[in-house]
N, C-alpha and C positions, 0 to 999 in steps of 0.2 A: 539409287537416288532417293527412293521414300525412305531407305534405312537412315542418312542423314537426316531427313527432317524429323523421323522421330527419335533420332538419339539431339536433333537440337533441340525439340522440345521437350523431352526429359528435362536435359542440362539448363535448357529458361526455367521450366515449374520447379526442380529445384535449388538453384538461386532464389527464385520467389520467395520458395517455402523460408528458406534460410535466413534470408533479408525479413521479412516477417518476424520469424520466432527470434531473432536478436531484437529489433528496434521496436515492434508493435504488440508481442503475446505479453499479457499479465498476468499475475496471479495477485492474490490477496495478502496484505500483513497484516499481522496483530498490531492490536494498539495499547500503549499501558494508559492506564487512566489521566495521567498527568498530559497525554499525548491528547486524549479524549476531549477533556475539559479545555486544554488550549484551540482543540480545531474549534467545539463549540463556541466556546469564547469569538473567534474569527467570526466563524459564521454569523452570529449575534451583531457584532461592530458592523462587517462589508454590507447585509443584507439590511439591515435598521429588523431585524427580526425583535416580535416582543415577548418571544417565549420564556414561561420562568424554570422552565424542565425540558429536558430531553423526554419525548416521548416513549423510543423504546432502543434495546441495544440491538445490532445484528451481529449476531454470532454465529462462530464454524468451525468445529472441532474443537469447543468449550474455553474458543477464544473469542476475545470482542475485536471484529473488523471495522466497525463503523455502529451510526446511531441513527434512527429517523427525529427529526424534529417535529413540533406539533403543529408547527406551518408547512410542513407539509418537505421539508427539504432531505434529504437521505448521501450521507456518506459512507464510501465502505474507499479505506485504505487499500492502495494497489500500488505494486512494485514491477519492474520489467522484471520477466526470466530473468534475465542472463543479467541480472543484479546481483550481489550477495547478501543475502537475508541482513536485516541490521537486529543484533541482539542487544538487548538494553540492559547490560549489567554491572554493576559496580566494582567496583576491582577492593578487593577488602585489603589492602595495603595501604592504597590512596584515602579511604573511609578510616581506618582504623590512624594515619597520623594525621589525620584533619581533629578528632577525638583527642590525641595527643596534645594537640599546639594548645598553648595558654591564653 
């Protein structure tokens, strides 16, 4: 009889775990600057903030995750795990006949 309740409690804690690390674990993304300057921007508009600078960057493994503002507000870019990373890169085929067209 105890063997059942602890192989059901197992089998609950890991569904939990599972259910957890799909829907709720995050990790951080980079931001490219263009990405940066537009959340700023946001935040600037939503909040009436009157800052004329970003205060400082926060970086992680000599990437920028986010930035503190000088009112006081802090973003750092977060993705679920079980996302797949988003890479921001330009396809130099689609670049090089944009260069093309007249």
């Amino acid at each position: 009889m105890i063997l059942y309740v602890l192989l059901f409690g197992l089998w609950a804690a890991l569904v939990a775990y599972v259910f957890w690390f799909i829907f709720k674990a995050k990790t951080v993304q980079p931001l490219t600057l263009d990405d940066l300057a537009l959340t700023w921007k946001v935040h600037k508009q939503q909040t009436g903030c009157k800052s004329s600078r970003i205060h400082g960057l926060i970086k992680e493994n000599d990437e920028i995750i986010g930035f503190k503002c000088d009112c006081g507000y802090e973003f750092i870019q977060k993705r679920l795990i079980s996302q797949r990373p988003v890479e921001r890169t330009a396809k130099i085929n689609h670049v090089q006949k944009q260069l093309q067209m007249p």
